[in-house]
C-alpha positions in Angstrom: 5.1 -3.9 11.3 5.3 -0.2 10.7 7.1 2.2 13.4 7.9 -0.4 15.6 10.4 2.3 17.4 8.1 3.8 19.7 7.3 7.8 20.2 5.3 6.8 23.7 4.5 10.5 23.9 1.8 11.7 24.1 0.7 7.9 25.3 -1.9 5.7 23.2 -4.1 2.8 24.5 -3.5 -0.7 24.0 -6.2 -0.5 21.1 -4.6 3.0 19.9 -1.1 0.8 18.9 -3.0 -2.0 17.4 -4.3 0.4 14.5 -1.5 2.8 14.7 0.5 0.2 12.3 -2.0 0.4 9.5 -2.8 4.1 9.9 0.8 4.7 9.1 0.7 2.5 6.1 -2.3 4.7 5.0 -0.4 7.7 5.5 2.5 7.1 3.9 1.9 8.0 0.7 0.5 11.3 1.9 2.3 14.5 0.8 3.4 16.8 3.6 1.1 19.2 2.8 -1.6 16.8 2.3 -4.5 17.9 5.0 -6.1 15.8 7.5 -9.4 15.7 9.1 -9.8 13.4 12.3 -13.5 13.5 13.8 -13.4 12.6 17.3 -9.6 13.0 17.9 -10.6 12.1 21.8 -7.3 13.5 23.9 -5.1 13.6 20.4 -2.7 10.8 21.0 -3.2 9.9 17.2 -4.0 13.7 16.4 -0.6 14.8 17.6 1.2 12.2 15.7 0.0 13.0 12.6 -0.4 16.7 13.4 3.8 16.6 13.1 3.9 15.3 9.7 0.8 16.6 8.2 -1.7 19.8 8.2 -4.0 18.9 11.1 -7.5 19.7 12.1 -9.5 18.1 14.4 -13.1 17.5 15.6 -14.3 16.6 19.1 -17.4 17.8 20.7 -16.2 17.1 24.4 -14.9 20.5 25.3 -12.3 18.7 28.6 -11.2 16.2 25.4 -11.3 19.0 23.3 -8.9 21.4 25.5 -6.4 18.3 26.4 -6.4 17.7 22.3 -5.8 21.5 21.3 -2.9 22.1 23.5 -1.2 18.4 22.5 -1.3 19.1 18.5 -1.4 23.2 18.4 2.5 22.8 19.4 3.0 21.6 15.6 0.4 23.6 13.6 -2.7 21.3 14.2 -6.1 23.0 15.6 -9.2 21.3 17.1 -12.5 22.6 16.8 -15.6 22.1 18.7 -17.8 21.4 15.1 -17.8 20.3 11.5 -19.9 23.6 10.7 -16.5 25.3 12.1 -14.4 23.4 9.2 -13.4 24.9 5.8 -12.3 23.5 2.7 -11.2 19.6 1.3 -9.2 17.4 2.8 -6.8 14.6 1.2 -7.2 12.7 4.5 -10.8 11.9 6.7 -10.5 9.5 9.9 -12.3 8.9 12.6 -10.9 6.4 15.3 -13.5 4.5 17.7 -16.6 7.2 16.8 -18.5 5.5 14.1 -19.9 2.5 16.8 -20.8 5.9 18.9 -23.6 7.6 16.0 -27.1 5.9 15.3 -27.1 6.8 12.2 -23.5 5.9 10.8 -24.2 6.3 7.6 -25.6 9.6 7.7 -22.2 11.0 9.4 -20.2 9.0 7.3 -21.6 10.8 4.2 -21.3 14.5 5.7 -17.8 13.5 7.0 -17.2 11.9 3.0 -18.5 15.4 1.4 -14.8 17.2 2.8 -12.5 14.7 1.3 -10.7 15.6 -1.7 -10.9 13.8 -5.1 -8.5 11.5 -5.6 -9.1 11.3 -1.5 -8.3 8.4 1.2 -10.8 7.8 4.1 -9.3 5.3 7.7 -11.7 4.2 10.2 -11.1 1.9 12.9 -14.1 0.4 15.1 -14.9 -2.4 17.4 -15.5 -5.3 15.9 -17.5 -8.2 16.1 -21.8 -7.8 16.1 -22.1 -11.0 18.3 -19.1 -9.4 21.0 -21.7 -6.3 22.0 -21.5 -6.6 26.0 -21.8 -4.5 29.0 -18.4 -2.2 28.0 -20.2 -1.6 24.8 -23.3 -0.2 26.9 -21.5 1.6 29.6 -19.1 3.2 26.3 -21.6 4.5 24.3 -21.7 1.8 21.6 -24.7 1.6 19.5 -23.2 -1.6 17.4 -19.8 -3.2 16.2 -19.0 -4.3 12.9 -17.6 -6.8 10.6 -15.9 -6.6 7.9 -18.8 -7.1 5.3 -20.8 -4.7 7.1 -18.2 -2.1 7.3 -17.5 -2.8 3.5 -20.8 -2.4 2.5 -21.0 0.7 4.7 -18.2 2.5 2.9 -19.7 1.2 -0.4 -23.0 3.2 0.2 -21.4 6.7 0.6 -19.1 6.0 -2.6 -15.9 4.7 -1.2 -13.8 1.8 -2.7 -12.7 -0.2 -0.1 -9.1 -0.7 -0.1 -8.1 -3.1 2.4 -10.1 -3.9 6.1 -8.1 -5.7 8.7 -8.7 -7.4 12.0 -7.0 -6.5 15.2 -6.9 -7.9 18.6 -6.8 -11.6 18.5 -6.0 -13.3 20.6 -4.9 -10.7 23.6 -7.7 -8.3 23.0 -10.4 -11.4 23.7 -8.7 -11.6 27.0 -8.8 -7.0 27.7 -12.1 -7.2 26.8 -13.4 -9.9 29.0 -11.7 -7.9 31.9 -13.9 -4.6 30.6 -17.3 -6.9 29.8 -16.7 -8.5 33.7 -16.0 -5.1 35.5 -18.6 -2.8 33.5 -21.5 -1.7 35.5 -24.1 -0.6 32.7 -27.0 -0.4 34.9 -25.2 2.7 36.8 -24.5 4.0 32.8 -25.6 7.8 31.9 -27.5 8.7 28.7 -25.4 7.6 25.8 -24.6 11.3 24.9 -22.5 11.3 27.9 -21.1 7.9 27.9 -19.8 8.6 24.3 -18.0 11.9 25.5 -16.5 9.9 28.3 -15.6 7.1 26.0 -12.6 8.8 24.6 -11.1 9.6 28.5 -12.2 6.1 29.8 -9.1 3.9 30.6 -6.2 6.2 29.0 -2.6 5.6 29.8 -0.7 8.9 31.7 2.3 9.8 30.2 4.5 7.3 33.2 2.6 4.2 31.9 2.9 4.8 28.1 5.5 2.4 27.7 3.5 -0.4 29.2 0.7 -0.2 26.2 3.3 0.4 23.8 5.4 -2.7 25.1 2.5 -5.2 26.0 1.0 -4.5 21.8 4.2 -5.5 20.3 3.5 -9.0 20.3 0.3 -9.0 19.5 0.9 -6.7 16.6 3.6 -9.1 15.3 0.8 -11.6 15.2 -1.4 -9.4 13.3 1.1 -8.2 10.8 2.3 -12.0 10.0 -0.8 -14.0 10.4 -3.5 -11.1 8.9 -6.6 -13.2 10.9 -9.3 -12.8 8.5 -12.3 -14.0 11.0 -10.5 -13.4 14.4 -10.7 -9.9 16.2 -11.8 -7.2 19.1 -11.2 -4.1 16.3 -11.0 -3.7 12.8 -9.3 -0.8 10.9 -10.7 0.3 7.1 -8.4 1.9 4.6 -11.3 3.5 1.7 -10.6 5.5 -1.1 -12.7 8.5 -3.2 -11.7 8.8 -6.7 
């Protein structure tokens, strides 16, 4: 497991530390100047640690996310911006955490976002995983779909990336969150989806005083992950692509 000494500020989600292992592996190789692009940084948990290490911009249409994103990374050189039409330049680094399930044409966005990364250029996506698993969270989030892995391969495939590596998260505790969500959603009392998927990225965060809870309760479960690699089994999956 990667970074298993915790930097539980600004907090991420119980989901946020299940990927946060391999999206440091996909990092690591990055030079310090090497520039990243996150669409959809949500509040900037993720933004702002990479935002310390790297040349940061991010993406996120929700202007309350937006403002709570902007003053977490600005501290350490990052910006977010409301638009991709407000972006300039390539960038050795394109992610987008939890946003591609959000867009009904995923493959459309996944090609404009692939048009700013760099050749040689890496591209990590993590997404909810699991076709048959759509419930009422997936409804009252915003979700048009979840994935697995073939169809997230084949996905990246069609906009020209070479799929490194995908990998499963979640099993067996995030079965267990997510029937909690599925049995306490309320989708009838949902708002049109463009709203649900701007609240999506505030729904359920940790405050700064609970942090270590998330961070605490996903070190077992990412133990299991990083030793037993479940190639069937999971709530989320993370995809590491590359552009040559």
């Amino acid at each position: 497991m990667s970074a298993l000494t915790p930097d539980l500020d600004p907090p991420l989600t119980f989901g946020g530390w299940l990927r946060h292992d391999t999206i440091v592996e996909a990092l690591a190789g990055l030079p310090a100047d090497g520039r990243v692009l996150e669409i959809g940084p949500g509040l900037g948990a993720m933004g702002t640690r990479i935002a310390e290490r790297h040349p940061y911009l991010g993406v996120e249409r929700d202007a309350e996310s937006r403002a709570v994103a902007a003053q977490r990374v600005e501290p350490h050189g990052g910006r977010v911006v409301a638009s991709l039409d407000e972006v300039e330049g390539n960038f050795q680094v394109v992610c987008a955490f939890e946003v591609l399930e959000h867009i009904e044409d995923d493959r459309e966005a996944l090609a404009t976002w692939v048009e700013r990364l760099a050749r040689p250029g890496r591209a990590i996506f993590s997404t909810p995983a699991g076709p048959d698993r759509m419930g009422p969270w997936d409804v009252v989030a915003g979700h048009h779909r979840r994935y697995s892995p073939e169809t997230m391969w084949q996905l990246l495939e069609s906009v020209g990336l070479e799929v490194e590596t995908i990998r499963l998260l979640g099993w067996p505790v995030g079965y267990v969150s997510e029937w909690v969500r599925n049995r306490v959603a309320q989708p009838e009392s949902a708002a049109d989806i463009t709203t649900q998927t701007h609240e999506s990225g505030r729904l359920l965060q940790p405050n700064s005083a609970s942090g270590w809870l998330t961070w605490g309760l996903s070190v077992p479960q990412r133990v299991v992950t990083d030793v037993l690699r479940p190639r069937r089994l999971g709530t989320g999956l993370v995809a590491v692509a590359r552009r040559r």
